[in-house]
C-alpha positions, 0 to 999 in steps of 0.5 A: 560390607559387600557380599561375594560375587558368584564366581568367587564362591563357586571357585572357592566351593571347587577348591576346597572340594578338589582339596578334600578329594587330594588329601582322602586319596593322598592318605588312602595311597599312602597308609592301605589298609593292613588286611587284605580283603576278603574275595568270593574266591577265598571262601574258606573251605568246609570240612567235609564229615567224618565217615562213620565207623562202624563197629561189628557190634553195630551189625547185630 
């Protein structure tokens, strides 16, 4: 049995490259993902503190 020219193998390395790299973003394009991201922006806000109350007992 022969061994493969070069050409063939470099060929048949490209395919199947191209076709892996079709088929990730066929699926990537057709099933996004469901949540959304998250952005620098819409960081949730803190909740500022509450005042402190004060009492007329606190006074004395």
């Amino acid at each position: 049995m022969n061994p493969l020219p070069d050409r063939t193998v470099i060929i048949g390395m490209l395919a199947t490259l191209g076709l892996v790299f079709a088929l990730v973003f066929w699926y990537v394009r057709l099933a996004p993902s469901t949540e959304a991201p998250m952005l620098w922006k819409e960081q949730p806000a803190l909740e500022s503190p509450k005042p402190l109350e004060r009492r007329p007992a606190d006074l004395i």
